[in-house]
Backbone as CSV, one residue per row, in Angstrom:
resi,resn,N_x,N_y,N_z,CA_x,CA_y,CA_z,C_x,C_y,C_z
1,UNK,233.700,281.519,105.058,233.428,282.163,103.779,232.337,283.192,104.003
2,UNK,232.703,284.336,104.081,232.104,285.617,104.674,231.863,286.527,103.750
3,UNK,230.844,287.087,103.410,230.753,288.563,102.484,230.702,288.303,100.727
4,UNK,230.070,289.250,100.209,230.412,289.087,98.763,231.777,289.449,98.398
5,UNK,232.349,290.690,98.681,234.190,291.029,98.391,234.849,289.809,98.372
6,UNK,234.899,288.683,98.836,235.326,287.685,99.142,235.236,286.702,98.339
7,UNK,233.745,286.157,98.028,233.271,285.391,97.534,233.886,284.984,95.822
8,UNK,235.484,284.995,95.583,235.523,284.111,94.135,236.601,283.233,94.757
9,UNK,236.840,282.600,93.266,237.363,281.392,93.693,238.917,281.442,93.598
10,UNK,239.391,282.761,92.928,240.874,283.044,92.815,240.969,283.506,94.118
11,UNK,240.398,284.542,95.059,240.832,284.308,96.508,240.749,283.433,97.267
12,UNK,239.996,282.213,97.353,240.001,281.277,97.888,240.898,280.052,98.085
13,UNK,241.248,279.977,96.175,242.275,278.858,96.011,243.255,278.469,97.004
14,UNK,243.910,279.555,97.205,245.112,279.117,98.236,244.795,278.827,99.477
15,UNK,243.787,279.148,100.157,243.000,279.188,101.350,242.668,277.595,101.273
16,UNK,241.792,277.333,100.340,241.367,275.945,100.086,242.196,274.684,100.115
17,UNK,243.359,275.208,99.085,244.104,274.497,98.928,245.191,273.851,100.344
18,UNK,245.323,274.614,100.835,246.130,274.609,101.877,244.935,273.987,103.375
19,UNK,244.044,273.851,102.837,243.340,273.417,104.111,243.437,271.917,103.868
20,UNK,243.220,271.323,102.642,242.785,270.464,102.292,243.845,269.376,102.363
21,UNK,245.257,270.320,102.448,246.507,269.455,101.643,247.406,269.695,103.089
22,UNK,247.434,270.481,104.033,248.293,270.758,105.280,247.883,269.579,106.028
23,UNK,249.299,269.004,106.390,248.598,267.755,107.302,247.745,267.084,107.271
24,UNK,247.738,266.326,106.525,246.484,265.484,106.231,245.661,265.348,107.375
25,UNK,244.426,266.578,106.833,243.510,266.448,107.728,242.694,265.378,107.467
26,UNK,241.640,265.691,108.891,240.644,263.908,108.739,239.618,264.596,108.429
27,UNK,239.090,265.362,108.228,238.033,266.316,107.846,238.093,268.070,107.496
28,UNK,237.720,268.601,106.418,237.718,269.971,106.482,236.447,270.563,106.785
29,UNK,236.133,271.538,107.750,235.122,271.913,108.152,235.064,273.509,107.375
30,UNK,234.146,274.045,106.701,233.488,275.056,106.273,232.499,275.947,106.829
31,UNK,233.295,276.987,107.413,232.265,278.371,107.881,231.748,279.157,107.298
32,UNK,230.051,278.780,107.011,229.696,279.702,106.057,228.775,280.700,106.556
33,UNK,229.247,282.176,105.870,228.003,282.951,106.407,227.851,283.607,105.557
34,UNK,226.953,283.619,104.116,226.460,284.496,102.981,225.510,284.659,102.356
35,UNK,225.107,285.331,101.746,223.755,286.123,101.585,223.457,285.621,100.185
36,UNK,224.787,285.112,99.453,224.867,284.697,97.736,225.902,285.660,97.270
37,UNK,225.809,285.408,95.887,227.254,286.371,95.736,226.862,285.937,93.853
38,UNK,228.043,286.619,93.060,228.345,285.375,91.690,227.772,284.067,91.694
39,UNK,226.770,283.390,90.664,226.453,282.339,90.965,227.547,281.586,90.013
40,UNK,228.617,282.206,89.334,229.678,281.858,88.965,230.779,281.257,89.864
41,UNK,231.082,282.435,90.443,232.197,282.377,91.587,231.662,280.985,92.710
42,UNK,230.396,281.101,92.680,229.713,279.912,94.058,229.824,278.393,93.641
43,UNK,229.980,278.230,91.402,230.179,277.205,90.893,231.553,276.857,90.862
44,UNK,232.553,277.670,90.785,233.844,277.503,90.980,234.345,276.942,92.359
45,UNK,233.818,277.686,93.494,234.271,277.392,94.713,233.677,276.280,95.027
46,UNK,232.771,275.749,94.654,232.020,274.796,94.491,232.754,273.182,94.075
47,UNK,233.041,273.640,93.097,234.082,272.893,91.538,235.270,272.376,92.637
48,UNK,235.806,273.268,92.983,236.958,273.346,93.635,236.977,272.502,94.816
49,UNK,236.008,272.654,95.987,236.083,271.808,97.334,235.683,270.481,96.620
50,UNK,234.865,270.051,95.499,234.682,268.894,95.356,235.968,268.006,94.986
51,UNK,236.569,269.409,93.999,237.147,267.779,93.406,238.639,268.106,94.576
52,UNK,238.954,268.321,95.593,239.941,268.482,96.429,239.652,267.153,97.402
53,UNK,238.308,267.522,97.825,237.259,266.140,98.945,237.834,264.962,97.824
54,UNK,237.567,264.626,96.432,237.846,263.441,95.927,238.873,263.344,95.815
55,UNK,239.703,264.057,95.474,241.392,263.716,95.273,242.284,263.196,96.464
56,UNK,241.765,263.943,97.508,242.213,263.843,98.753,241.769,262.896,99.606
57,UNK,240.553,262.551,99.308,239.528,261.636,100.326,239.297,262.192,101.896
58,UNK,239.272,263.202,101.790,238.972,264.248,102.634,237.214,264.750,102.566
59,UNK,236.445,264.461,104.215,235.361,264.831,104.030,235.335,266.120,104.346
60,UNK,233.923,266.845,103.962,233.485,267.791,104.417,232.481,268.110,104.700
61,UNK,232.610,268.623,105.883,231.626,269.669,106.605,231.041,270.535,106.582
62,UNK,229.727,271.181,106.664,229.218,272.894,106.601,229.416,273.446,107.528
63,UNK,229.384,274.415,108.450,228.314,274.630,109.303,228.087,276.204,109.214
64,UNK,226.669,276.247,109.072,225.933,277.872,108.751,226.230,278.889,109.706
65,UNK,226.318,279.830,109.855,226.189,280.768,111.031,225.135,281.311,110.888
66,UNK,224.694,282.855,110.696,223.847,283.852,110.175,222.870,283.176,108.839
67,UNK,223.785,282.623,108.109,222.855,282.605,106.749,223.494,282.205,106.016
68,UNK,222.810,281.194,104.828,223.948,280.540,103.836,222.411,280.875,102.645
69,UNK,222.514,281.477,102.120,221.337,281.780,100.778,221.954,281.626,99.459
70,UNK,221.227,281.352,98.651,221.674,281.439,97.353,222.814,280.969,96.937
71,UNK,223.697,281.764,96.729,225.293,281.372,96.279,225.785,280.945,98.063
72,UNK,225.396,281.472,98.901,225.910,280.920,99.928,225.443,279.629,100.592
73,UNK,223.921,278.928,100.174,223.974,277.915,100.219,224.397,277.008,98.919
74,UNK,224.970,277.791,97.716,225.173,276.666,96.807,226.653,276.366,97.297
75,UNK,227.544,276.991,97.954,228.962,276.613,98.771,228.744,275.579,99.764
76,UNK,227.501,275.679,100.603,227.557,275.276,101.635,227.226,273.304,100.992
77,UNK,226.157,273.162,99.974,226.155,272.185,99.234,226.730,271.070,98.574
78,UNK,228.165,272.213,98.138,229.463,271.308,97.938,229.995,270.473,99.083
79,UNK,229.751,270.557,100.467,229.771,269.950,101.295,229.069,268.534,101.248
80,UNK,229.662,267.172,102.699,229.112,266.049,102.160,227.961,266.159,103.255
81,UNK,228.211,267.147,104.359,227.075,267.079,105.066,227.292,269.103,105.844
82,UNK,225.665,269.138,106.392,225.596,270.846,106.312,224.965,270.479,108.185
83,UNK,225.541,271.935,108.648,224.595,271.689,110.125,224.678,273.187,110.426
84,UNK,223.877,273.459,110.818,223.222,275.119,111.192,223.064,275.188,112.870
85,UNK,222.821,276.330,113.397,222.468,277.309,114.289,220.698,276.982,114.212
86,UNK,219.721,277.096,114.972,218.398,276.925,115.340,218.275,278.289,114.320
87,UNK,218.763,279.223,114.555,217.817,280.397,113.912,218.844,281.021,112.160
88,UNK,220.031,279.624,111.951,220.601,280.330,110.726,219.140,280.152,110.097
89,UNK,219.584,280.984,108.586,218.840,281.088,107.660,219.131,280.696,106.143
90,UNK,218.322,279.700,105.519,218.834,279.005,104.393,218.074,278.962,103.175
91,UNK,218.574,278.939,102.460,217.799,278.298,100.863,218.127,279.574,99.776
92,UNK,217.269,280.124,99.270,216.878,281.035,98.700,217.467,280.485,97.351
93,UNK,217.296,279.204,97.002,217.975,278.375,95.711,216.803,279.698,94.706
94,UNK,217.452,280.391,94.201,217.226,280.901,92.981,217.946,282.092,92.540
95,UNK,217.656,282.778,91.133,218.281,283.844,91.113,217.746,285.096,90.626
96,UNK,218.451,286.000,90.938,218.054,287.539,90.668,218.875,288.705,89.787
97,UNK,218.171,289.084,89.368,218.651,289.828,88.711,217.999,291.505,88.701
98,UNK,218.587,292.618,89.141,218.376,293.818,89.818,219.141,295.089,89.222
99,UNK,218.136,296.214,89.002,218.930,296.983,88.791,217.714,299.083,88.485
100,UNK,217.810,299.660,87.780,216.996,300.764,87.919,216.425,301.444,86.451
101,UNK,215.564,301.805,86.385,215.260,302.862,85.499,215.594,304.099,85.826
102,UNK,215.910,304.751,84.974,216.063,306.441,85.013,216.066,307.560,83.698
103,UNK,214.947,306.887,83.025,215.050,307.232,81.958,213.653,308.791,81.933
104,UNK,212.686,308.204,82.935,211.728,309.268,83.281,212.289,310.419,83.941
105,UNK,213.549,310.404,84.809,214.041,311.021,85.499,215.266,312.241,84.418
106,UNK,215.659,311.322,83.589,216.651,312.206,82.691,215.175,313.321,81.562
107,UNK,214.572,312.519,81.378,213.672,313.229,80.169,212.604,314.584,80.811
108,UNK,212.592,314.037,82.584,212.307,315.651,82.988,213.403,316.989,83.121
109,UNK,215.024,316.467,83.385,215.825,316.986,83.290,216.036,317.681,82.046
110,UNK,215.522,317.013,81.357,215.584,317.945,79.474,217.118,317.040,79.354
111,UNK,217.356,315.834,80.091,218.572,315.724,79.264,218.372,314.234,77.955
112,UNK,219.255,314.284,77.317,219.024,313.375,75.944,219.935,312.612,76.218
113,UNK,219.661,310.859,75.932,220.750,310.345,75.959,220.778,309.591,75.000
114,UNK,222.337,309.482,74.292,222.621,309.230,73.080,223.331,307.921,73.417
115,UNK,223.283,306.894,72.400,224.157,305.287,72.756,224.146,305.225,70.925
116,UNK,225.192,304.192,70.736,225.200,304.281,69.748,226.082,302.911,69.695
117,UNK,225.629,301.535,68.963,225.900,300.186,69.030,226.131,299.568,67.623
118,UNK,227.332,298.679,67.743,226.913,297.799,66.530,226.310,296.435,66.837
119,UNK,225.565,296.007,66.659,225.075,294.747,67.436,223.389,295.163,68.119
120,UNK,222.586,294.398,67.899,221.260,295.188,68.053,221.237,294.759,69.998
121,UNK,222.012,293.558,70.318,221.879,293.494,71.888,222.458,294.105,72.295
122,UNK,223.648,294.822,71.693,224.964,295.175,72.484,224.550,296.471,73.654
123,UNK,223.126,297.040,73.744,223.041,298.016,75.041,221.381,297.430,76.035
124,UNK,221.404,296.126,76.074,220.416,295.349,76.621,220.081,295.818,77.420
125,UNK,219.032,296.396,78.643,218.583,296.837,79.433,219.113,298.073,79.690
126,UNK,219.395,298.740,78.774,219.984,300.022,79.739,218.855,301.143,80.517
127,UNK,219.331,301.009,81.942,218.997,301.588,82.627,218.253,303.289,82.393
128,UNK,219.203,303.864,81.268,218.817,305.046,81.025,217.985,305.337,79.664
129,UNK,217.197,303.890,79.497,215.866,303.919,78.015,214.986,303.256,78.847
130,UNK,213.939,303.280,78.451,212.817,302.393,78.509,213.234,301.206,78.276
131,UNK,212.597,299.821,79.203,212.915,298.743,79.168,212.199,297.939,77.495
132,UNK,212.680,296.963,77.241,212.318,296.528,75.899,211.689,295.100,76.269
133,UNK,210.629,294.452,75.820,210.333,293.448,76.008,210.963,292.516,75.702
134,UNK,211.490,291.926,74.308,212.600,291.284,73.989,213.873,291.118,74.973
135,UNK,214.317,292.462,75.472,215.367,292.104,76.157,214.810,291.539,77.439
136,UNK,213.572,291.693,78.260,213.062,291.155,79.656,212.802,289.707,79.430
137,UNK,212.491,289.374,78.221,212.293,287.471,77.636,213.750,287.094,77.472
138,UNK,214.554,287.599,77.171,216.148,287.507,77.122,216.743,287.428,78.633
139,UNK,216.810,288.318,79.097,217.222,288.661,80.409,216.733,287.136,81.448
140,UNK,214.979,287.032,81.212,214.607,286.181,81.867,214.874,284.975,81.565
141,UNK,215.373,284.332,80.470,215.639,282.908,80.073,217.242,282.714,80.442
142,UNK,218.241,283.724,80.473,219.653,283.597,81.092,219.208,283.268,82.734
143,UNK,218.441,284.147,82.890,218.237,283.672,84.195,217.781,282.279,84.757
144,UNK,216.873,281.610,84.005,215.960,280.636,84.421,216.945,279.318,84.225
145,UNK,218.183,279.827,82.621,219.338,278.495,82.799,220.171,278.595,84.513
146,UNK,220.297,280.145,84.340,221.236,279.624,85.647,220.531,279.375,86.933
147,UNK,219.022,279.108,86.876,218.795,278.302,88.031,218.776,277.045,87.666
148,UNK,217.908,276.525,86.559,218.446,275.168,86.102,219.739,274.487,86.652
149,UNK,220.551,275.370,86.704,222.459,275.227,86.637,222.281,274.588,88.074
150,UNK,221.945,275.701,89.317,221.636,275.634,91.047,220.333,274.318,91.112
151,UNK,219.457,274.493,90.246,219.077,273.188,90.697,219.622,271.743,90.641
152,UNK,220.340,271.680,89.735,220.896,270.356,89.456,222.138,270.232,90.112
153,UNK,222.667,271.024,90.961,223.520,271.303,91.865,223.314,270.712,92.796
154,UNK,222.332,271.085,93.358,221.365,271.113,95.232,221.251,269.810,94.775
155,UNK,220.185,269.063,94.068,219.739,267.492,93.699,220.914,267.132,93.505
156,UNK,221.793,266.929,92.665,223.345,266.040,93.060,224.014,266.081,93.981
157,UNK,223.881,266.986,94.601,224.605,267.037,96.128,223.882,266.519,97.161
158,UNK,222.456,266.608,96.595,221.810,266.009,98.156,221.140,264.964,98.386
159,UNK,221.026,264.357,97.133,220.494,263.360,96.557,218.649,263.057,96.925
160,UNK,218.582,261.713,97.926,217.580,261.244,98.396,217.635,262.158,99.189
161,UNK,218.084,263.143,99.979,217.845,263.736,101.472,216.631,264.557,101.498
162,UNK,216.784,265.146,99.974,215.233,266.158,100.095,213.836,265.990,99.870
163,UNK,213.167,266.579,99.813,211.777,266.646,100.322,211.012,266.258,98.951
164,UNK,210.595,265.669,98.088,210.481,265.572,96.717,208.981,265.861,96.918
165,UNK,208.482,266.539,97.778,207.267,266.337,98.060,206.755,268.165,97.817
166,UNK,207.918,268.912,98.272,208.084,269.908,98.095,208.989,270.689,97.237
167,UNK,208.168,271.853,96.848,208.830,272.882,95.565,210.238,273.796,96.721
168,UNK,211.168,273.421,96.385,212.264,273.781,97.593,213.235,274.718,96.435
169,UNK,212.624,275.100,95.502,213.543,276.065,94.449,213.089,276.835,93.702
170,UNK,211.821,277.618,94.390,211.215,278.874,94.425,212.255,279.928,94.880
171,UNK,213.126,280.086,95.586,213.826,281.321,96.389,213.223,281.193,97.719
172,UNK,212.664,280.573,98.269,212.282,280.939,99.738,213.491,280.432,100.161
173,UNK,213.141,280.647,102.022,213.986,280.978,102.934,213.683,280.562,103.862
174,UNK,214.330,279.297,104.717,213.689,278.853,106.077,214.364,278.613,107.027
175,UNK,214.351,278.685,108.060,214.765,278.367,109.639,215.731,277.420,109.697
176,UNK,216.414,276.946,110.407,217.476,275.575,109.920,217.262,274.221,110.784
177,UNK,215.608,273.950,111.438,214.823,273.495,111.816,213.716,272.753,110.134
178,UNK,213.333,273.622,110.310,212.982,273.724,108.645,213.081,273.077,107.509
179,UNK,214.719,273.776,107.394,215.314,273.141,106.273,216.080,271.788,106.817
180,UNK,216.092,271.269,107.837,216.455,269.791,107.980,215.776,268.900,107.640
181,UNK,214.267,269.155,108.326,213.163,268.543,107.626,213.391,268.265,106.479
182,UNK,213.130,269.309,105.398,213.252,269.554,104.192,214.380,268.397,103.894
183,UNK,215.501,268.734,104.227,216.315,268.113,103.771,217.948,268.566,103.035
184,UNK,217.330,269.895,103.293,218.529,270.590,103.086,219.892,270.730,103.875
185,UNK,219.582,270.397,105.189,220.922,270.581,106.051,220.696,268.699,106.675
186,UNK,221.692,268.978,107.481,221.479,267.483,108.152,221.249,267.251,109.513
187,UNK,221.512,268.678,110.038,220.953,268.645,111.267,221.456,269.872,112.025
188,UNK,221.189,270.239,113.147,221.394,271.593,114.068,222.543,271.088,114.986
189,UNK,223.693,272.049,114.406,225.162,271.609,115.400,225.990,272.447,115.253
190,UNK,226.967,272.675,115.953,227.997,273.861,116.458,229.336,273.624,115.706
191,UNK,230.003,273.955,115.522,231.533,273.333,114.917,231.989,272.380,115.421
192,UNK,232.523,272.872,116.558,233.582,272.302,117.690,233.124,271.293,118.145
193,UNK,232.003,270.939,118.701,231.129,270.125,119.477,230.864,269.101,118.276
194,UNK,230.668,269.260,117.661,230.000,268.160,116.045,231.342,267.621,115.923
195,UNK,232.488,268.363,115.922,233.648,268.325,114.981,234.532,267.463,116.477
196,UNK,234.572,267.501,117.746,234.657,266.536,118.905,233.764,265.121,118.982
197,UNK,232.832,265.412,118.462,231.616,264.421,118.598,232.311,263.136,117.705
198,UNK,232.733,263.895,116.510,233.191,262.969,115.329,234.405,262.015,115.734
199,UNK,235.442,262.991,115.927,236.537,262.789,115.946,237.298,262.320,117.585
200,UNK,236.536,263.198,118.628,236.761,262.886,119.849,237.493,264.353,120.303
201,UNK,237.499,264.289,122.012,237.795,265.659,122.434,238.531,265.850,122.462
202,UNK,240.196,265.261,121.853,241.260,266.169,121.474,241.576,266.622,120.070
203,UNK,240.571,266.427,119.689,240.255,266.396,117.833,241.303,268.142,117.941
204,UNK,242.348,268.358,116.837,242.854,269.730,116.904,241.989,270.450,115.421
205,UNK,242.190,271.887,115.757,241.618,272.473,114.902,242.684,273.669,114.183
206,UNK,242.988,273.488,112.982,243.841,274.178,112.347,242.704,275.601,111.328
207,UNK,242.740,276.818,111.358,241.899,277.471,110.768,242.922,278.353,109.369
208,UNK,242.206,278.284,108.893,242.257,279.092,107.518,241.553,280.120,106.929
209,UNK,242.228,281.038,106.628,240.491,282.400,106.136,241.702,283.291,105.597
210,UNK,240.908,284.200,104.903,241.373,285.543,103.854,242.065,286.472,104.851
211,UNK,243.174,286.859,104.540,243.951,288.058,105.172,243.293,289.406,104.235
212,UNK,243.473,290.379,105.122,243.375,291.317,103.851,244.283,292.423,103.661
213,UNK,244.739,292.525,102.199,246.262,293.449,101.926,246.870,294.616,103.120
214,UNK,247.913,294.741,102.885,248.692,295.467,103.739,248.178,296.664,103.693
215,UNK,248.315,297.048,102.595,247.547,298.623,101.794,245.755,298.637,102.234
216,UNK,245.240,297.594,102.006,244.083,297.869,102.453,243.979,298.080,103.868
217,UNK,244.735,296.821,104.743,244.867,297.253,106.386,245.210,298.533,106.949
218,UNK,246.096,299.285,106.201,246.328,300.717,106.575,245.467,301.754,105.636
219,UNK,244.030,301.566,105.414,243.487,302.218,104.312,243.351,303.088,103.905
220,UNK,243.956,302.243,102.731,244.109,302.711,101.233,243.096,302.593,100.444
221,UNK,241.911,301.922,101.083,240.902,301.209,100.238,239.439,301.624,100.883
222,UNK,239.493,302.505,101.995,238.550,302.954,102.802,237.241,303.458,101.608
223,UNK,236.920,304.073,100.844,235.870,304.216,100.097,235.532,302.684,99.509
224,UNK,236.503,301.619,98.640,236.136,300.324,98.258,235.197,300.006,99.061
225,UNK,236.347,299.749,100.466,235.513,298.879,101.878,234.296,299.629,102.273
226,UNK,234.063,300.781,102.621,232.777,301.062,102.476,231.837,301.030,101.740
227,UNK,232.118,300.810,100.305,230.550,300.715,99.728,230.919,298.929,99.528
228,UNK,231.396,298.221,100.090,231.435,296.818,99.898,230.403,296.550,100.632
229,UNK,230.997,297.038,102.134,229.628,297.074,103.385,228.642,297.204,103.419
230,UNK,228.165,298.323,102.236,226.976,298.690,102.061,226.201,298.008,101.350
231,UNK,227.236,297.394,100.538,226.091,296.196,99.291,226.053,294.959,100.284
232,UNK,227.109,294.461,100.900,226.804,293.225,102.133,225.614,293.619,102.869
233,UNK,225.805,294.781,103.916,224.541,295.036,104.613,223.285,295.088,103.659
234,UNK,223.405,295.386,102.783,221.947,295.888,101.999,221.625,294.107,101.760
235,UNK,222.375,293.256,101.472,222.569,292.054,101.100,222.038,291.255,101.906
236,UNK,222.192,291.105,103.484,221.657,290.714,104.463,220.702,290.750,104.916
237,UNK,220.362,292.195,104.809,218.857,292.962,104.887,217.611,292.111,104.415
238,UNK,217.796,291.341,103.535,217.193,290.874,102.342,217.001,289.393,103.019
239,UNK,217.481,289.268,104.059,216.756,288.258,104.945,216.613,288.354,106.777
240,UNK,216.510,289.949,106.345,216.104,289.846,108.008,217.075,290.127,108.868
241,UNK,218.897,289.791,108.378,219.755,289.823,109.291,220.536,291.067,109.300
């Protein structure tokens, strides 16, 4: 589970589904490498591997590559156990919300901008007025439920494992050394090798992941895919990788 473009749960379904339900596997293992994404889309995909693991009685696995943050560790969570790389990068349990002023910038231009609403929220932060206090106490309390939402996520999923000793849902970001301590992962391990360890060394491995359209493969979609890249890379950036 790679990239934000990626990250909902209507592309996934069939991916999921078919991992979970092909040959009754003895375990599904999860490759995660994301920066966060929708903290919607991360509750769905979320929603989804759980109740597949219960229906099925099928466990699951994490294991981090690069980075599982935010929405990418709230995927990695839905898992019954998580194992990282020495130098992945994890946590960042919180959320954000981002975006610009340009309202100083139009009013040296001499240009005027006109909006015109029925509904006194209906143009909440717009970028091209001065910000409103009301709407930043607004803005900030949607926000603070949907960490509420990610915290009670991480604690049901991880139960006793974490650190109750520590504030672990600030947004920071730690080593996957770190976060074992903590309690967030379960330990430092490779796929294959964890996934032999378990099962034994002829354990087979069946893989599953996103194709991408015909039209896009011969691109058709070359401007999309580039500024996708650019919000991923800019996305990554944001921890170093």
């Amino acid at each position: 589970m790679a990239g934000r473009g990626s990250m909902s749960d209507t592309a996934l379904a069939a991916v999921l589904e078919k991992a979970f339900r092909k040959g009754k596997p003895a375990a599904v293992a999860l490759e995660i490498n994301s920066p966060g994404g929708s903290p919607v889309q991360s509750s769905l995909i979320g929603a989804r591997i759980r109740r597949l693991s219960e229906e099925l009685n099928v466990p699951v696995i994490a294991f981090v590559e690069d980075v599982a943050a935010s929405g990418g560790y709230w995927l990695a969570a839905a898992a019954d156990e998580i194992y990282a790389d020495d130098s992945s990068v994890l946590g960042s349990i919180g959320v954000i919300s981002s975006g610009f002023g340009a309202h100083v910038l139009l009013r040296k231009q001499g240009i005027e901008r006109r909006v015109h609403t029925a509904g006194k929220s209906k143009s909440m932060l717009d970028p091209f007025a001065p910000e409103k206090k009301e709407d930043v106490a607004r803005l900030e309390g949607l926000l603070a439920d949907i960490h509420e939402n990610f915290i009670t996520h991480v604690k049901n999923r991880r139960g006793g494992k974490l650190d109750e000793s520590q504030d672990l849902f600030t947004g920071e970001i730690w080593l996957a050394r770190r976060a074992q301590e903590l309690g967030l992962i379960d330990g430092i391990a490779h796929l294959k090798p964890k996934m032999q360890e378990r099962f034994g060394d002829k354990v087979k491995f069946r893989r599953y992941g996103l194709r991408k359209p015909l039209w896009s493969r011969f691109g058709a979609s070359l401007a999309q895919d580039a500024i996708a890249g650019l919000e991923e890379r800019a996305a990554y950036a944001r921890f170093g990788l």
